[in-house]
C-alpha positions as CSV (number, residue, x, y, z in Angstrom):
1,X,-18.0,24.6,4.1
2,X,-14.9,22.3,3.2
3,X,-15.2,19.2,1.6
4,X,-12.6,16.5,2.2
5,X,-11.6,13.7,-0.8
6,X,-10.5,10.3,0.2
7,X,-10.5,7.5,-2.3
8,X,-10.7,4.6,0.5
9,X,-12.3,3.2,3.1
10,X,-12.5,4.6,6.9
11,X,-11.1,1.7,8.2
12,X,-7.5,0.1,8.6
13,X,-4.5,2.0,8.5
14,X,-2.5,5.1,7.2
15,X,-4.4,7.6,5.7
16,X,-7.5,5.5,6.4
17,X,-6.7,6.5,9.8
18,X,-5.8,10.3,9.1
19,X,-9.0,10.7,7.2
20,X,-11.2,9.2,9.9
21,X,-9.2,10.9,13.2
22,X,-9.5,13.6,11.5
23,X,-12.9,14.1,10.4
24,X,-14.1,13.5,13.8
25,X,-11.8,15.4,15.3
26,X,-13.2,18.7,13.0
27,X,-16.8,17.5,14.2
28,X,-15.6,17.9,18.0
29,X,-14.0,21.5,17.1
30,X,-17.2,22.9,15.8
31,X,-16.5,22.4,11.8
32,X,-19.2,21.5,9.6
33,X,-17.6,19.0,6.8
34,X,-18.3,16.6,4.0
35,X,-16.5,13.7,3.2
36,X,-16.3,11.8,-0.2
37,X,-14.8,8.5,0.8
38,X,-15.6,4.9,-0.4
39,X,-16.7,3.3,3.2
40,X,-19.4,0.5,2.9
41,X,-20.3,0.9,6.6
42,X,-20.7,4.2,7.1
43,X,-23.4,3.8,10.3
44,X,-20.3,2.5,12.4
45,X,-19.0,6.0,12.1
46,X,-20.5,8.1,15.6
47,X,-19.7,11.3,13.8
48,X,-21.1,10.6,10.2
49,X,-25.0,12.3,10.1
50,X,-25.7,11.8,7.1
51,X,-24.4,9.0,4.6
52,X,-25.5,9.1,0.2
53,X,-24.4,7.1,-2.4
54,X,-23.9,8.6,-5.9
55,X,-24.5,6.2,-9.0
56,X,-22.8,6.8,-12.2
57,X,-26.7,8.1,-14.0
58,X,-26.5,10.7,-11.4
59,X,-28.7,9.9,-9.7
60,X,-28.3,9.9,-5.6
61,X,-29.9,7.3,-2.6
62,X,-29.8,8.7,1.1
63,X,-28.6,5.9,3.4
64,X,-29.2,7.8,6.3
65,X,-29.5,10.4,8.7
66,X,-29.4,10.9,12.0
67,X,-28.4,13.3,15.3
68,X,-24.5,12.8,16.0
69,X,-23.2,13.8,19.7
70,X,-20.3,16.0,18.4
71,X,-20.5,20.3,18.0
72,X,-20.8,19.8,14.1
73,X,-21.7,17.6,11.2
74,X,-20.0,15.2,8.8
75,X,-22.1,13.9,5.8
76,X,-20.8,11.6,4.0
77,X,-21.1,10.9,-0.1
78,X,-19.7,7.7,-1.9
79,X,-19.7,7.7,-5.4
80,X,-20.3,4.4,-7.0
81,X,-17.5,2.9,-9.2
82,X,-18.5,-0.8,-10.6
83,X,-16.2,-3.3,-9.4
84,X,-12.9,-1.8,-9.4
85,X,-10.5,-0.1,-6.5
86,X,-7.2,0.9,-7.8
87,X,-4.5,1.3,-4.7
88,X,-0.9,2.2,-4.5
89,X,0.5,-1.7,-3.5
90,X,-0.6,-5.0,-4.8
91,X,-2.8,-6.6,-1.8
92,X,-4.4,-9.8,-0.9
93,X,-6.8,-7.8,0.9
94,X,-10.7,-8.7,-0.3
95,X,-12.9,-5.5,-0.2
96,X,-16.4,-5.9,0.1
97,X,-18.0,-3.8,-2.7
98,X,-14.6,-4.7,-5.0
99,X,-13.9,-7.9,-6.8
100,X,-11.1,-6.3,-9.0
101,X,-8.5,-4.4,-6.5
102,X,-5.6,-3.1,-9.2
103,X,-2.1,-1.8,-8.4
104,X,-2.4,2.3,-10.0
105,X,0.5,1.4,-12.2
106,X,-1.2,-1.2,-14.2
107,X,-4.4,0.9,-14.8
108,X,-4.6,1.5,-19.0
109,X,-5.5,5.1,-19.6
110,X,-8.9,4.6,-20.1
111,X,-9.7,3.0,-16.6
112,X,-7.9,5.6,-15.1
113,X,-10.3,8.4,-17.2
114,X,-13.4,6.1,-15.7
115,X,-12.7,6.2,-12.1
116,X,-12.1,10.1,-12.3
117,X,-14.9,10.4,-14.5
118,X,-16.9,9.2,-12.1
119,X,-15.6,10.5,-9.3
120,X,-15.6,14.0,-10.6
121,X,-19.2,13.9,-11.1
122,X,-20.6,13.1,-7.6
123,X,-17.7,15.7,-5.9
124,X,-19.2,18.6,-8.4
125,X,-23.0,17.7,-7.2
126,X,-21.7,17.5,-3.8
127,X,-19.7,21.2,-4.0
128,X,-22.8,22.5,-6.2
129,X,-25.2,21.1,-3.7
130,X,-24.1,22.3,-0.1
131,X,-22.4,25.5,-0.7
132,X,-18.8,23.9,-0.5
133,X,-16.1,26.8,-0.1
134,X,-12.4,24.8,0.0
135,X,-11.7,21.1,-0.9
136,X,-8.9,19.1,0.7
137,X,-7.6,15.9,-1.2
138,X,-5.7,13.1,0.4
139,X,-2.6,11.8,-1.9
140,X,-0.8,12.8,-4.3
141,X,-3.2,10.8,-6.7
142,X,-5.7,10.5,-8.0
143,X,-7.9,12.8,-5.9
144,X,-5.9,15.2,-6.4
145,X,-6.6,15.1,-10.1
146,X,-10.8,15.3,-9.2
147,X,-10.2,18.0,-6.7
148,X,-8.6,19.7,-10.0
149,X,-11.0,19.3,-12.4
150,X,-13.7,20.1,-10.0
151,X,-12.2,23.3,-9.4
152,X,-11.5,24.3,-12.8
153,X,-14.9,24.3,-13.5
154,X,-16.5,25.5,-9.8
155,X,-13.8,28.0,-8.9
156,X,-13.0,26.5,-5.5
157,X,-9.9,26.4,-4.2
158,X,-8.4,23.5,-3.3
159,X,-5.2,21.9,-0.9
160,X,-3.6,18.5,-1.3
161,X,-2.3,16.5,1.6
162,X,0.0,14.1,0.1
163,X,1.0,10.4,2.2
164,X,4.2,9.0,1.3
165,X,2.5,5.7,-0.2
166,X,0.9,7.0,-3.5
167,X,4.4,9.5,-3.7
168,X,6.5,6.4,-3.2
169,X,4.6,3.3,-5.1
170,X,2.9,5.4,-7.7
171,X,4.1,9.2,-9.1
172,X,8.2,8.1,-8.4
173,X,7.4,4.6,-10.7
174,X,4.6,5.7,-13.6
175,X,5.2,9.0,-15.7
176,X,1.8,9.0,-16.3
177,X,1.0,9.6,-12.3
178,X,3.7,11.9,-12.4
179,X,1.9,14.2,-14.8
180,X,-1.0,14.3,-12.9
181,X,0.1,14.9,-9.8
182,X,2.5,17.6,-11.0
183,X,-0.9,19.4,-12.5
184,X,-2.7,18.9,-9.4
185,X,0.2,20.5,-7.0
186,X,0.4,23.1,-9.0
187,X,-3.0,24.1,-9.6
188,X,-3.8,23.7,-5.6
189,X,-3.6,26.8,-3.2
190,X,-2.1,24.7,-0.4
191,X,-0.1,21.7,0.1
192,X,-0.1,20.1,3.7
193,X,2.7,18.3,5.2
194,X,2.8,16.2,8.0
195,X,6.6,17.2,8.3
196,X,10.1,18.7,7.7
197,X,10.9,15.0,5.9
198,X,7.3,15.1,3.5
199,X,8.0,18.8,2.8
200,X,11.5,18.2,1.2
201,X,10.1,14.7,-0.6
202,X,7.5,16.8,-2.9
203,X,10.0,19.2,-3.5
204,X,12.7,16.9,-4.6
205,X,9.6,14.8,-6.6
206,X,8.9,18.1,-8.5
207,X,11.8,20.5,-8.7
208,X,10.7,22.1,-11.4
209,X,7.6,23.7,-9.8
210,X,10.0,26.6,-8.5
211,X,7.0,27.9,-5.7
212,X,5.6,25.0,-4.4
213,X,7.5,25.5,-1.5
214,X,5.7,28.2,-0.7
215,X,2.7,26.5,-1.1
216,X,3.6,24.2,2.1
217,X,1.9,24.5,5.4
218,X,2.7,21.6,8.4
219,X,-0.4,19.7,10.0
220,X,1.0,17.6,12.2
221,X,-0.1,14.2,12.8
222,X,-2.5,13.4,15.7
223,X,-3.7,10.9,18.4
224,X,-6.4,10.6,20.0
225,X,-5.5,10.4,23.4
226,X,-8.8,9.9,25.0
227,X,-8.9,6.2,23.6
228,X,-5.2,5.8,24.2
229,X,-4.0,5.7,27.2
230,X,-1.8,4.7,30.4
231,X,-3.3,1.7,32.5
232,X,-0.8,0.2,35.9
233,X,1.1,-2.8,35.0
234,X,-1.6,-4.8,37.6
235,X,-4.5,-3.6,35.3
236,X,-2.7,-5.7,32.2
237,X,-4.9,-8.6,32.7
238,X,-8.2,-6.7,33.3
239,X,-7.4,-4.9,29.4
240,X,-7.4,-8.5,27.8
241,X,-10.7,-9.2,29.0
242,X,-11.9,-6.2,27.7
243,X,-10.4,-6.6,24.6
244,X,-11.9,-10.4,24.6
245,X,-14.9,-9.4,25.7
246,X,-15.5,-6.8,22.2
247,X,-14.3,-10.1,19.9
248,X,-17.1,-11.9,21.1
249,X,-19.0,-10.7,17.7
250,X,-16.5,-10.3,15.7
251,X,-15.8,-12.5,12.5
252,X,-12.5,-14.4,12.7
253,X,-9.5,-14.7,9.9
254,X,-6.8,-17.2,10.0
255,X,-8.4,-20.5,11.8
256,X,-5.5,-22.4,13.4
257,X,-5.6,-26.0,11.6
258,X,-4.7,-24.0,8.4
259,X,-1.3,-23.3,9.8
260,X,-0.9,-26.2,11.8
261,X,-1.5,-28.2,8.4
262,X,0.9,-26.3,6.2
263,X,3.4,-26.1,9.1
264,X,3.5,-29.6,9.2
265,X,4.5,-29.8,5.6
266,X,7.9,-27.3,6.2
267,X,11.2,-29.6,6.4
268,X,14.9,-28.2,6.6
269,X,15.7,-29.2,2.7
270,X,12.5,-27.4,1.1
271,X,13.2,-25.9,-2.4
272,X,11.5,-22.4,-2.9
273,X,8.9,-23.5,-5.7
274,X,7.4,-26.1,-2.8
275,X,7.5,-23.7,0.0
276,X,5.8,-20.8,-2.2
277,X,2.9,-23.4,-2.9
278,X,2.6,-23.8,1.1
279,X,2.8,-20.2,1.7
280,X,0.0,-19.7,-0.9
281,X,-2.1,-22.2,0.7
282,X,-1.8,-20.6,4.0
283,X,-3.2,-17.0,2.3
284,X,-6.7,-18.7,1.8
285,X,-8.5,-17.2,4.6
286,X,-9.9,-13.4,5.2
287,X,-6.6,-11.7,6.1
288,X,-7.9,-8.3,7.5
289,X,-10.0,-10.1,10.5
290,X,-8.5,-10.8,14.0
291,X,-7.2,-14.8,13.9
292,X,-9.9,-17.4,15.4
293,X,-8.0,-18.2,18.3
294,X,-6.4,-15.0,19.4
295,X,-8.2,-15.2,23.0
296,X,-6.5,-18.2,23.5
297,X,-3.3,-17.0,22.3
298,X,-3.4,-14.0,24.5
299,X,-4.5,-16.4,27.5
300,X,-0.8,-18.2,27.4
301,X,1.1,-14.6,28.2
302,X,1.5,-14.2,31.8
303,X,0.3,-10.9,31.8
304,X,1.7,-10.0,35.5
305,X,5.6,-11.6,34.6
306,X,6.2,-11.5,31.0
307,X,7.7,-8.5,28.9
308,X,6.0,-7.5,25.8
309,X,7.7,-6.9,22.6
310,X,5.1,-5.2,20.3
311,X,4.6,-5.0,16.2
312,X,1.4,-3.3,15.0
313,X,1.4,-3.0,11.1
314,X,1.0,-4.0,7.4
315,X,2.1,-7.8,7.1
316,X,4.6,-6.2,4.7
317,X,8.0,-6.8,3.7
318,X,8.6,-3.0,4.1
319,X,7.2,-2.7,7.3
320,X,10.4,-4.6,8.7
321,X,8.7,-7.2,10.5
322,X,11.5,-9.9,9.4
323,X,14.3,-8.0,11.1
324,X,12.4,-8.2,14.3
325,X,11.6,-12.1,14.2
326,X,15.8,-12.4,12.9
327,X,16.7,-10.5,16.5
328,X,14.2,-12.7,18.3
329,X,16.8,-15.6,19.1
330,X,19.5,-13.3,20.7
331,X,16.7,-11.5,22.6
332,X,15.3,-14.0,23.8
333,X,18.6,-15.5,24.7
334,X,18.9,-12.8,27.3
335,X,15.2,-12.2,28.4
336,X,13.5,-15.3,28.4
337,X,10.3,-14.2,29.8
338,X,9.8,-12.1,26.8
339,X,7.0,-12.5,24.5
340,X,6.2,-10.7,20.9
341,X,2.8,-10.1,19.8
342,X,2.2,-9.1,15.9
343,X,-0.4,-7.2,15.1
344,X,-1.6,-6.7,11.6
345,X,-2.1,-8.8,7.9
346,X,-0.6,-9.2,4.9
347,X,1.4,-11.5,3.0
348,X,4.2,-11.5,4.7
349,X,2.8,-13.4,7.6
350,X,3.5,-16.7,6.1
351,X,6.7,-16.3,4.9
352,X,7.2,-14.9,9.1
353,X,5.7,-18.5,10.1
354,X,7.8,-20.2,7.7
355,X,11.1,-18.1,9.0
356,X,10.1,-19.0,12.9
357,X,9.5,-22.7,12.2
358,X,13.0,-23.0,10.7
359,X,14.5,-21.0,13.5
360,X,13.1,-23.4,15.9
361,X,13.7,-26.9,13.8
362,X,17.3,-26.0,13.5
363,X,16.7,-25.9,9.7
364,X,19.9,-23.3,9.6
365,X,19.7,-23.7,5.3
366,X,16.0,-22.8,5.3
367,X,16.9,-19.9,7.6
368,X,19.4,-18.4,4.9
369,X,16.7,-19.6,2.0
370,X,13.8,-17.4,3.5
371,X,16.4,-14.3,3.8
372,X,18.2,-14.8,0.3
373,X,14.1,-15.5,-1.5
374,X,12.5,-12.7,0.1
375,X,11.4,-10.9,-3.4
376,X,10.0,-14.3,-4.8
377,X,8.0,-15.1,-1.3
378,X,7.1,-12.1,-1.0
379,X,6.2,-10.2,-3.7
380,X,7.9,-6.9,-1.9
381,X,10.5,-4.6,-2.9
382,X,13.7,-6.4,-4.2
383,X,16.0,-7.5,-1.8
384,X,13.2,-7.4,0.7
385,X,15.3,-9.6,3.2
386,X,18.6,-7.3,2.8
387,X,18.9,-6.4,6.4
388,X,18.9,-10.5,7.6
389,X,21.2,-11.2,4.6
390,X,23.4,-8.9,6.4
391,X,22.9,-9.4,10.1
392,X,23.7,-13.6,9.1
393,X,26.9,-12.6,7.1
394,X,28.4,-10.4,10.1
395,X,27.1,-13.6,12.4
396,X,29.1,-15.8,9.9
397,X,32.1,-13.7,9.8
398,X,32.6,-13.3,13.3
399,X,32.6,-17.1,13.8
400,X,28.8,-16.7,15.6
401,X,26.2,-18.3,13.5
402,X,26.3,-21.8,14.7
403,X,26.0,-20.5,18.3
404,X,23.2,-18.2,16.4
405,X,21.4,-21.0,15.5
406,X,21.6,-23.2,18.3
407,X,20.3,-20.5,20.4
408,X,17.4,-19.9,18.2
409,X,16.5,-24.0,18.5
410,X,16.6,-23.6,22.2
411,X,14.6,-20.3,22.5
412,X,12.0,-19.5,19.6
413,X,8.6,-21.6,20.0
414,X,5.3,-21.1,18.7
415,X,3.7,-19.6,22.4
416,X,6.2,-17.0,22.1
417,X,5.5,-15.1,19.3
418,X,1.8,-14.2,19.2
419,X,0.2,-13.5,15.5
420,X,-2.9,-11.7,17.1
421,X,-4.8,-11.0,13.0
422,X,-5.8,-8.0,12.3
423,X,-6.9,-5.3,14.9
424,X,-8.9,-2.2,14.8
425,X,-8.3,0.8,17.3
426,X,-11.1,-0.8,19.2
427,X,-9.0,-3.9,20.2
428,X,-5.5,-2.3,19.8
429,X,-6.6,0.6,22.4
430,X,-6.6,-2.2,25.0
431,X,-3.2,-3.9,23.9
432,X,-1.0,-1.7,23.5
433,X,-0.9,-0.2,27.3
434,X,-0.3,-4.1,28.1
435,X,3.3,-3.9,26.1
436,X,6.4,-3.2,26.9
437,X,8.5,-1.9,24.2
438,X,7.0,-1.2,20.4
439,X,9.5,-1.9,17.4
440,X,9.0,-0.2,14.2
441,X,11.9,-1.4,11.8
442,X,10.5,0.6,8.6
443,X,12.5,0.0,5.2
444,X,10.8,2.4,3.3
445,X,10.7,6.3,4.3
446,X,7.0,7.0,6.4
447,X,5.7,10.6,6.2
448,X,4.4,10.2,9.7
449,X,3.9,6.8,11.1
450,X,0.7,7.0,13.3
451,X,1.3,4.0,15.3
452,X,4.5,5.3,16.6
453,X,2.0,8.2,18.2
454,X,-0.4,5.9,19.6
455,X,2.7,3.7,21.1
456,X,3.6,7.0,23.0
457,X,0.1,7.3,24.1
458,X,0.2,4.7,26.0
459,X,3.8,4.7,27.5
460,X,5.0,1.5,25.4
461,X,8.4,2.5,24.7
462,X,9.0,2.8,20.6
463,X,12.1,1.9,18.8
464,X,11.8,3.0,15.2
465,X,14.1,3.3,11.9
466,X,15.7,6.7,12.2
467,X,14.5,8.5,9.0
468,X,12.0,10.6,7.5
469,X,8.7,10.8,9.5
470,X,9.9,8.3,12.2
471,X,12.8,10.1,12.9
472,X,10.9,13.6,13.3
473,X,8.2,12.0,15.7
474,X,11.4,10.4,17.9
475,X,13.3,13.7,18.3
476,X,9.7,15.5,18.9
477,X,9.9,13.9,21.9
478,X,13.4,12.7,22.8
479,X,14.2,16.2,24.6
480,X,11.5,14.7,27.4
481,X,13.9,11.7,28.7
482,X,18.0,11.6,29.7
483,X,20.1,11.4,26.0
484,X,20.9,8.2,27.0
485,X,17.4,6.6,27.2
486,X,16.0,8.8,23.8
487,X,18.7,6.8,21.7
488,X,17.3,3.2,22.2
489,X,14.3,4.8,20.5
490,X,16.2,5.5,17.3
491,X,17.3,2.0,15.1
492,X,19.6,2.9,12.2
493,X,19.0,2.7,8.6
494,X,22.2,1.8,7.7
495,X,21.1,-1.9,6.1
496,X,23.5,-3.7,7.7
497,X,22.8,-2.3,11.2
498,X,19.1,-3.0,11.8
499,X,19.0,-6.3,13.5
500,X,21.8,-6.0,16.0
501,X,20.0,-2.8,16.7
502,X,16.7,-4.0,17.3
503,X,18.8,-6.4,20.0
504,X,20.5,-4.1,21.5
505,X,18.3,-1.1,22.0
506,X,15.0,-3.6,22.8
507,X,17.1,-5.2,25.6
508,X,18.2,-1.4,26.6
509,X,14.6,-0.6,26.3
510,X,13.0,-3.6,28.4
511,X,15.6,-2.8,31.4
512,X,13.8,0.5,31.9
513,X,11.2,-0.8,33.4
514,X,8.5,1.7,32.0
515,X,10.4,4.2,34.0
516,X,9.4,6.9,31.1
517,X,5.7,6.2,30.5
518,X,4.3,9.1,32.1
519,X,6.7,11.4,30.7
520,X,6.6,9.9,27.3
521,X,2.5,10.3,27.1
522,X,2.7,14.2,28.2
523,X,4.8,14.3,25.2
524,X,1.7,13.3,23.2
525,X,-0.8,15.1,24.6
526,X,1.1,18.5,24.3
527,X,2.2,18.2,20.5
528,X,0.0,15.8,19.0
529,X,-3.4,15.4,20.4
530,X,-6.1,15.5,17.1
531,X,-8.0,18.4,18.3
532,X,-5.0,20.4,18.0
533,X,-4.8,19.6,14.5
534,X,-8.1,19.6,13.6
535,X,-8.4,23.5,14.7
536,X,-5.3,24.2,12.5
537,X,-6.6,22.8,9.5
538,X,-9.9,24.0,9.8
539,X,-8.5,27.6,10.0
540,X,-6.5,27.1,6.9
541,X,-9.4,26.0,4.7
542,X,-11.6,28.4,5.5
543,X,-8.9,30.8,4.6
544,X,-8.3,29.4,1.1
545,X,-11.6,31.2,0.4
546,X,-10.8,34.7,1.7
């Protein structure tokens, strides 16, 4: 029987989206699992049977149980842990059960003792309970330190499979984290990978564990491709009703007079404390909901004429959204039906609407001020906005940016970007077969972007930063289309080549035509498909028993 750790919730992103594709997907292969996560609506889960929640007495309240339509059963435990939720990033994301959501790196040592004090004591019930025989734990930290302890002192075996976010955010920036981790990898039977790039990040993150390398086995990354899939180009329209039609209940985020207030308050000559205030006023609203008007948006592309440019992500700086909306103007220049539709929340979405408005308003300083105070708007990485900074400079230098600018104040308008809120796989399932061409500018290395799969899926056409997971997932499937076509897929992450990139290979991309759809979803379904996974994980549990 294997149990499976995850710290989070079922929904949203990442390893969110591993844990939950991947659960179900072992309930469709026939394996029997139970799953410690922290998901407050556990009934919205088909596969989940049986939901408990753990309090920190011990003592244990069944929330449910029912009949599931899949081969075998997931139950799943949640063990309670007052009001705090450490994560790898800061995040203006509001969690239901948590009022105090804290970066891991300014945890003291006692908090961090509570939350795997607690945590250790519903997984040991849980393994003592149901006969548990293997334990999987999802990042490098800090489930990896209660899959630990819970072994020492059960005698079950246990694998880690580490995502690049707690690696990258957390063990690499707090010696603290580093320790633990290091214990945990070294202590577990098996580490799984999601790829060649993961596999070589541990072991450069902990050289001095001279067999871990042998303790690596590659999962690959899934899709499901029975909710993603191909639709014909006259079926566009039909998908947005659909996708309308399963709003129709849901709460809604950003209303629009919140940004049509704050937007009238940008002009060309605003200093950055002023324009921070304005951004912070546009952040008072529920971020991780789809926008109030997003029907109507959608309603103004002509789904029959217009090309679709596509972002799905974390509202990030690292995510690379603000070299995409920087290669809009020149795009747009040559394409004019085009339209891009942005997909996700965060904090950079603000900071996006305040770049747009500027490039529109001919407010060329306020252009270079966004790009030169990325870090303070954003609260990202430092020199978040590195990659505009650049692209301007080589504009500049070629005796280009005025022409740059006067494009953008011809071209960029509000109906022709699209800020959709935040979508689930129920909505996006129906939006991303409408698009075009998916862009994927990543700053930061990704173990194994999952969006990039589901992009594939559905024959939009990815471009993506040519490193680490990205890069693995493009050649995966590059040997399926002319050499040619394959390297408009791959942006470079060379800083100072990532915007004229994102022009050149999205207008390269767009004048296919969607001539590789078919071809590039046969990709998917042969070498990524969930199922497939799930079988190959399931084997190696049960074998960390034998």
């Amino acid at each position: 029987m294997i149990c499976i750790l995850h710290g989070y919730l079922l929904d949203g992103s990442g390893s969110n989206v591993w844990t939950r594709a991947m659960a179900q997907a072992l309930c469709r292969v026939g394996q029997d699992i139970h799953l410690v996560c922290q998901e407050p609506h556990p009934e919205a889960f088909d596969f989940i049977t049986a939901a408990h929640v753990y309090d920190t007495d011990g003592s244990r309240k069944t929330i449910f149980e029912r009949d599931t339509p899949y081969r075998a059963s997931c139950v799943m435990h949640k063990p309670r842990l007052g009001n705090m939720l450490p994560v790898y990033v800061s995040t203006p994301d509001r969690y239901e059960e948590f009022s105090n959501v804290v970066p891991m790196v300014k945890l003291s040592d006692d908090e961090i003792e509570t939350y795997l004090t607690h945590n250790v004591a519903a997984v040991t019930s849980v393994v003592q309970e149901h006969g548990i025989t293997s334990i999987l734990a999802n990042h490098a930290v800090l489930m990896s330190v209660v899959a630990e302890r819970v072994s020492v002192s059960t005698g079950v075996p246990f694998a880690i499979m580490p995502h690049g976010s707690a690696i990258e955010y957390v063990v690499k920036k707090d010696q603290r984290y580093r320790s633990l981790a290091a214990s945990a990898f070294r202590r577990a039977t098996r580490l799984f990978v999601q790829g060649d790039e993961m596999r070589q990040r541990i072991i450069e993150t902990f050289p001095e564990q001279n067999d871990i390398e042998q303790k690596i086995e590659t999962i690959n990354l899934g899709v499901d491709t029975g909710v993603f899939g191909l639709i014909d180009h006259k079926d566009r329209r039909g998908n947005i009703t659909a996708l309308n039609t399963g709003l129709v209940d849901r709460k809604r985020g950003m209303p629009p007079d919140i940004l049509n207030q704050q937007r009238k308050r940008f002009h060309a000559d605003i200093d950055r404390q002023t324009l921070s205030s304005i951004l912070a006023a546009m952040r008072e609203y529920t971020t991780k909901l789809p926008d109030a008007d997003i029907e109507k948006k959608l309603a103004c592309i002509d789904w029959e004429k217009d090309l679709v440019l596509l972002f799905v992500g974390r509202l990030i700086s690292s995510k690379g959204l603000q070299s995409i909306v920087a290669a809009l103007p020149q795009i747009l220049a040559t394409h004019p039906n085009v339209r891009l539709i942005v997909t996700g929340h965060g904090p950079l979405r603000p900071v996006m609407e305040a770049l747009l408005w500027a490039l529109e308003n001919d407010a060329d300083g306020l252009v270079r001020n966004i790009a030169k105070w990325g870090d303070e708007l954003t609260g990202g990485p430092k020199k978040p906005f590195e990659e505009v900074c650049l692209f301007l400079e080589a504009l500049e230098s070629r005796g280009e940016l005025s022409n740059y600018f006067e494009t953008a104040g011809k071209v960029i308008s509000p109906e022709r970007v699209v800020f959709t809120g935040y979508l689930t796989h129920s909505e996006l399932k129906y939006l991303m077969p409408c698009c075009d061409v998916a862009i994927f500018p990543s700053i930061v290395p990704e173990a194994g972007p999952l969006v990039l799969l589901e992009a594939l899926a559905c024959g939009c056409f990815p471009l993506g930063t040519y490193f680490a997971g990205m890069a693995a997932h493009i050649d995966s499937v590059a040997n399926s289309l002319p050499s040619e076509d394959a390297d408009f897929m791959r942006l470079s992450n060379d800083t100072s080549q990532t915007v004229a990139d994102i022009v050149a290979n999205s207008q390269a991309a767009l004048a296919l035509g969607g001539v590789h759809k078919k071809t590039l979803r046969r990709a998917v379904e042969e070498l990524y498909d969930w199922t497939t996974a799930a079988r190959r994980l399931s084997l190696e549990l049960n074998a960390l028993n034998a």
